[in-house]
C-alpha positions as CSV (number, residue, x, y, z in Angstrom):
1,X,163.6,-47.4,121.6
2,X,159.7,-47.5,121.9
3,X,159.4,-49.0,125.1
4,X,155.7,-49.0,124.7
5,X,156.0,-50.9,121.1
6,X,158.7,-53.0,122.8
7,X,156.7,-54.1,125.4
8,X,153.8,-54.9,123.0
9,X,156.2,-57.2,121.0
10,X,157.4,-59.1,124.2
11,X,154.0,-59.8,125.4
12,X,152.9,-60.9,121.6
13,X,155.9,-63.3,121.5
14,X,154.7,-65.1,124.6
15,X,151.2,-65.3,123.4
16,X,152.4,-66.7,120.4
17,X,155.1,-68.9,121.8
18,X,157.4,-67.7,118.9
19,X,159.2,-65.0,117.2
20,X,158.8,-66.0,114.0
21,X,154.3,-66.2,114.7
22,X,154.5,-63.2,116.6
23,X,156.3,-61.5,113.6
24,X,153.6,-62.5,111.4
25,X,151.0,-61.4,113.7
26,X,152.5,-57.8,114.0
27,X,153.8,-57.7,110.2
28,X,157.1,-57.1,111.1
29,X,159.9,-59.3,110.0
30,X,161.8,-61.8,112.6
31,X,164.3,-60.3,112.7
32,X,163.2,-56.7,114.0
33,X,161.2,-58.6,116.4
34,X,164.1,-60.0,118.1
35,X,165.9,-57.1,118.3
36,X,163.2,-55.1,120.2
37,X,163.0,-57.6,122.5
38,X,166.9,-57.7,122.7
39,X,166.9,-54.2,122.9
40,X,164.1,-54.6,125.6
41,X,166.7,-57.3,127.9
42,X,169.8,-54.5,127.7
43,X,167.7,-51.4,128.7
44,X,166.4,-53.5,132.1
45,X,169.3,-55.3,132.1
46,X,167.8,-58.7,132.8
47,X,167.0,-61.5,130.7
48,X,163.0,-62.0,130.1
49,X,163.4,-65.1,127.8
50,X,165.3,-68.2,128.0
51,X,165.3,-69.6,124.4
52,X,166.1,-73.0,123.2
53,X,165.6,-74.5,119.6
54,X,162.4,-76.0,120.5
55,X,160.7,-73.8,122.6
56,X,160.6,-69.9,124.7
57,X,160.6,-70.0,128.2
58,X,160.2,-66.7,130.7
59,X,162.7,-66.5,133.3
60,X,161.7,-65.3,136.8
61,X,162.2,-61.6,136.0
62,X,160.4,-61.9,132.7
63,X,156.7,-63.4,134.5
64,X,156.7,-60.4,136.9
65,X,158.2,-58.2,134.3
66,X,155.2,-59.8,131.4
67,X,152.1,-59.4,134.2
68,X,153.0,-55.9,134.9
69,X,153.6,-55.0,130.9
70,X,149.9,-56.3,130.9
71,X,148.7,-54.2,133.2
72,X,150.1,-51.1,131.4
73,X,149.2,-52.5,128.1
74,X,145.8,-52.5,129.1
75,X,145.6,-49.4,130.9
76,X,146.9,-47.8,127.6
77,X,144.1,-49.5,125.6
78,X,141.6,-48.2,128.5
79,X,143.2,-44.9,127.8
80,X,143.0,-44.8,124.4
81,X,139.5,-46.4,124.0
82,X,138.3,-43.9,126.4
83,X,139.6,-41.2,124.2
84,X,138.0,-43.1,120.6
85,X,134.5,-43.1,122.3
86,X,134.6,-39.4,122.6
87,X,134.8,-39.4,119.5
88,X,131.7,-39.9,116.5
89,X,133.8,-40.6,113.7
90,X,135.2,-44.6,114.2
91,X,138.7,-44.8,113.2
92,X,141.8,-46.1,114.7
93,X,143.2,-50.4,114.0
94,X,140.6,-53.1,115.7
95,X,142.3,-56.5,115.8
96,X,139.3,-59.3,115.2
97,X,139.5,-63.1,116.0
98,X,137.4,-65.1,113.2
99,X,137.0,-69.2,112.5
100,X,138.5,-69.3,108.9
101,X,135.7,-71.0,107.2
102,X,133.6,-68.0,108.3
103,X,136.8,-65.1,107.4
104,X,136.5,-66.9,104.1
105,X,133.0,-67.6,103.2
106,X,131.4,-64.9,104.8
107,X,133.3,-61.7,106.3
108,X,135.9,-61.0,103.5
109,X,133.0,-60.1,101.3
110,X,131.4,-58.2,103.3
111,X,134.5,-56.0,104.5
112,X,134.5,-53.5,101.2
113,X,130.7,-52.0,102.6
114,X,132.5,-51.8,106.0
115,X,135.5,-49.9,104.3
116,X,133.7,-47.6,102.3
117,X,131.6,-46.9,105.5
118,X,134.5,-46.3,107.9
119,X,137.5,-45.7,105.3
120,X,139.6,-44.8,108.9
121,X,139.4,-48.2,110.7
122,X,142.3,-50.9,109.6
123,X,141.3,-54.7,110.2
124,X,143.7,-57.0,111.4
125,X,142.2,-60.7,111.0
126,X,143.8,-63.5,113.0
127,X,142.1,-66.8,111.9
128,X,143.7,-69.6,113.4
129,X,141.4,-72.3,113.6
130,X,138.0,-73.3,115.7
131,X,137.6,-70.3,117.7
132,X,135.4,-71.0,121.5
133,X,135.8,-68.2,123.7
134,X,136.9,-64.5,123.6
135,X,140.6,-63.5,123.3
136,X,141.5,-60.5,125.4
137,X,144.1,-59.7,123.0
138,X,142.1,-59.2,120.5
139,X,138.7,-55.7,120.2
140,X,136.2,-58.8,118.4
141,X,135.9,-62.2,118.8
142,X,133.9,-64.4,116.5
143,X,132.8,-67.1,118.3
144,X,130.6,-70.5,117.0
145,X,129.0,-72.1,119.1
146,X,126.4,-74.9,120.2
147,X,125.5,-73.2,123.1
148,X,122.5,-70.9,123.5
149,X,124.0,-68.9,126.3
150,X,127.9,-68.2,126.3
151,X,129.2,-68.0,130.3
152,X,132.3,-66.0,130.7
153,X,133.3,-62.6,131.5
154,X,132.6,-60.8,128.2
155,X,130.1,-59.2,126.1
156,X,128.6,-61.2,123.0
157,X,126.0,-60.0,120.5
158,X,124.2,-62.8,118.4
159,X,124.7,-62.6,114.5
160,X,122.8,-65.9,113.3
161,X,122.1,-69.1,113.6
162,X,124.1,-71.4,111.2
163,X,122.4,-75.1,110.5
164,X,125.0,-77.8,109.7
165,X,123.3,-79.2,106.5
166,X,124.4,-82.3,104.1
167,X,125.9,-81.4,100.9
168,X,127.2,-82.4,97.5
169,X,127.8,-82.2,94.3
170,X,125.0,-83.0,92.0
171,X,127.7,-85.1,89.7
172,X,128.3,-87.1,92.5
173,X,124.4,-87.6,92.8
174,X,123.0,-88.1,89.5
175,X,126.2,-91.0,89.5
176,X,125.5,-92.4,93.2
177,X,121.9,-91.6,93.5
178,X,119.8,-89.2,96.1
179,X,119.2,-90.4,99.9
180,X,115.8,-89.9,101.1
181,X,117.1,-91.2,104.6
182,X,119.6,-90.9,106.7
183,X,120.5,-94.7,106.8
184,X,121.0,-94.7,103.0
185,X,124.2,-92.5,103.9
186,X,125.8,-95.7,105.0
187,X,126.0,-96.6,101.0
188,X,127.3,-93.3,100.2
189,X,131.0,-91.8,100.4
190,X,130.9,-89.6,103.0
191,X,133.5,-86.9,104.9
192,X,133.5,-86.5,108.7
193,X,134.9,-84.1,111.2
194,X,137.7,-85.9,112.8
195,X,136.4,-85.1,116.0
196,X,133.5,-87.2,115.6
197,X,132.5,-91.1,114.3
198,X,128.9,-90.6,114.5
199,X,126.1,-88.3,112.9
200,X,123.0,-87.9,114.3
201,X,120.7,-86.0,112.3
202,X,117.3,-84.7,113.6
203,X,114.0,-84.1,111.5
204,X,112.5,-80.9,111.0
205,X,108.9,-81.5,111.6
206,X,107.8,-84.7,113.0
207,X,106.8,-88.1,111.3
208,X,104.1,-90.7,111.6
209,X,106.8,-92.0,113.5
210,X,108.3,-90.4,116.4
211,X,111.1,-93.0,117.0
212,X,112.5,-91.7,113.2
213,X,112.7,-88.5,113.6
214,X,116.0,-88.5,115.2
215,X,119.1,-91.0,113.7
216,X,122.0,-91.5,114.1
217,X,124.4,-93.0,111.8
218,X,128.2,-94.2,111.5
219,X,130.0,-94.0,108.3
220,X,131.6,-97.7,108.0
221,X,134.8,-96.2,106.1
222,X,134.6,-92.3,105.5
223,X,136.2,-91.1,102.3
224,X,137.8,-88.3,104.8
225,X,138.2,-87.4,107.9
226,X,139.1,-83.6,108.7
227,X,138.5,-81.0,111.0
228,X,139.4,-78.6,108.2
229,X,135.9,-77.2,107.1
230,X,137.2,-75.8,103.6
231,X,138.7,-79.0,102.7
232,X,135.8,-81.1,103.0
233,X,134.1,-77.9,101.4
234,X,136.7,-78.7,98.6
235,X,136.2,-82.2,98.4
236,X,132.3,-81.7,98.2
237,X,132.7,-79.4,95.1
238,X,135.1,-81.9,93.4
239,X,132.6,-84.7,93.8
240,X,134.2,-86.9,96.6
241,X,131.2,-87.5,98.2
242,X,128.5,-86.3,100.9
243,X,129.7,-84.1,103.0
244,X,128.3,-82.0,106.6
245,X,129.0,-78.5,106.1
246,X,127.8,-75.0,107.9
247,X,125.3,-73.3,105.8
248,X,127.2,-69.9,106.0
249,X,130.0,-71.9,104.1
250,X,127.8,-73.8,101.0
251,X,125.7,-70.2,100.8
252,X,126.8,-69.7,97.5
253,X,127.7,-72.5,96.3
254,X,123.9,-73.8,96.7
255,X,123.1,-70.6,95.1
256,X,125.3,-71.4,91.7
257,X,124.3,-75.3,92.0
258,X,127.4,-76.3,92.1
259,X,126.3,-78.5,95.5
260,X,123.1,-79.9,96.5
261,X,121.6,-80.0,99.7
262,X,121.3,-83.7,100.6
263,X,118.3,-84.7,102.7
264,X,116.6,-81.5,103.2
265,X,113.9,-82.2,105.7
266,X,117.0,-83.3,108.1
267,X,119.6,-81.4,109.8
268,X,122.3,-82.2,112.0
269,X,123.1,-79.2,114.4
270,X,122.7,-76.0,115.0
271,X,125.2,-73.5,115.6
272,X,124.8,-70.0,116.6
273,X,127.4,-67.3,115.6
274,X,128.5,-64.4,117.8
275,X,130.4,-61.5,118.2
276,X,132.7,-60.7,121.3
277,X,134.2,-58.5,123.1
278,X,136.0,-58.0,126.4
279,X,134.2,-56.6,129.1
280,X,135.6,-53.3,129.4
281,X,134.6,-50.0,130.6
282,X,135.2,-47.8,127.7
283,X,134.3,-49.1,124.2
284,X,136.2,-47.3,121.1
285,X,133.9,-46.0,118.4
286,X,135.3,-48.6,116.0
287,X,134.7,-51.9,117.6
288,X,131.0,-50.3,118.3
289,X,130.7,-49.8,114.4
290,X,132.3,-52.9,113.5
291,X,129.9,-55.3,116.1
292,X,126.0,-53.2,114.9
293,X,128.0,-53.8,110.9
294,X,127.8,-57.5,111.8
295,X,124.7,-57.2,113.5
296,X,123.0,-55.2,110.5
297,X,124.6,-57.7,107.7
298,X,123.7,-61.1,109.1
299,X,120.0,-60.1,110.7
300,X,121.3,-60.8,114.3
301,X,118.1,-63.0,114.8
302,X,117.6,-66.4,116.4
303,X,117.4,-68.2,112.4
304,X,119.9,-68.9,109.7
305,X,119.8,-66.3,107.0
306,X,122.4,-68.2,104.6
307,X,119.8,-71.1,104.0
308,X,116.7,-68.9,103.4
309,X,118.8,-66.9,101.1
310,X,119.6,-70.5,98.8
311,X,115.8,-71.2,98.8
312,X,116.6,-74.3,101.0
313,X,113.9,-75.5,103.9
314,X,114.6,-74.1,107.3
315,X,112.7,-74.7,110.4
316,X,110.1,-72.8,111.1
């Protein structure tokens, strides 16, 4: 047995809550995953996980057994980073944590340059949803955030800013007509982030009238409510309606035509994107190469490059 790999698999499963994610994670099948950590129980002779058809549950033994296999776990990655930064040429497997709308819109096609340029480095992307802090478990983190200044014990390099622009498709509004206001919104279909019932939308340079240049609406009956971003992305394209969408996501599509910016002298927030890593002592080669790629592809600078790139307004 692997005990090193074994104990790698253990801790995954708990961070994962199941066998079956975890498996998925670590492309392994299910069943080899419970037998390492079957395997793991008979060589210490104790059981680390009480298991039930709902959920896992670590037993006495296996929380001191899982916060010393962490401690060796990172020692190991200490070791081995240490070793990779001796070295020029990045190579090795860096595990990066990504928002999906950005994996999808904006990394994946930018990964065959990064190939080509480090053919020895293997990606692992995890993109399980909205992504807010670092992950320890992971070399990057891509992070999205509101904030101008991210608190927490890691190390974050800006890639962009990213403007949260109205969108749709010009079908929809050569048939429903073009708002020149916010307010006319309330006569449109519109789709909405389930975490929200309001849109406030803020004007780029001022008006004649100051008390305008910030409003904030609520949609009366949204055509859809989601926190999926590529689903309302989806319904914008198909014509459902007016839709609030990160400009790193309708990049192209503003490009081809196949949506229109709504409102353009009006945006409604501003995100800034970053890329993170765990404070640690010794950083490999790789997850150096992989954070200055980022940096060197989306400008790094305090504006949003996807906007300027579809000829739409940005601030100035």
């Amino acid at each position: 047995m692997d005990r090193l790999h074994s104990m790698r698999v253990f801790a995954r499963v708990i961070d994962e809550g199941s066998f079956a994610r975890a498996a998925r994670e670590m492309n392994l099948s299910a069943a080899v995953v419970t037998r390492l950590v079957a395997d793991l129980e008979e060589h210490l002779g104790a059981r680390l996980i009480n298991r039930t058809t709902r959920r896992l549950a670590l037993t006495d033994t296996g929380e001191l057994y899982l916060e010393r296999v962490r401690q060796i776990l990172s020692e190991v990655d200490e070791a081995e980073a240490q070793a990779s930064a001796a070295t020029s040429d990045p190579r090795g497997h860096l595990r990066v944590l990504v928002p999906p709308a950005f994996a999808v819109h904006q990394l994946a096609k930018h990964l065959p340059r990064f190939r080509e340029a480090y053919p020895l480095v293997t990606l692992e992307l995890s993109v399980p949803g909205v992504v807010e802090t670092v992950d320890e478990n992971h070399d990057v983190t891509i992070i999205t955030s509101t904030r101008q200044v991210l608190d927490g014990d890691f190390i974050a390099r800006r890639l962009a800013q990213s403007e949260v622009v109205m969108c749709a498709a010009p079908a929809y509004l050569d048939a429903k007509g073009r708002p020149t206001h916010p307010n006319e919104l309330l006569g449109h279909e519109a789709m909405i982030p389930t975490f929200t019932r309001e849109a406030t939308f803020h004007r780029y340079f001022p008006s004649s009238t100051p008390d305008d240049d910030e409003v904030t609406i609520i949609p009366h009956r949204p055509a859809l409510s989601t926190i999926h971003i590529d689903t309302m992305y989806a319904g914008a394209l198909a014509g459902l309606g007016v839709a609030p969408l990160p400009s790193y996501v309708v990049e192209d599509a503003l490009l081809e035509n196949a949506l229109e910016r709504v409102l353009p002298e009006w945006y409604l927030l501003t995100t800034t994107i970053y890329a993170a890593m765990p404070t640690r002592k010794y950083v490999p080669a790789r997850t150096r190469a992989f954070i200055d790629f980022l940096i060197a592809t989306f400008g790094g600078e305090e504006k949003d490059p996807w906007l300027a790139a579809a000829g739409c307004g940005v601030r100035q």
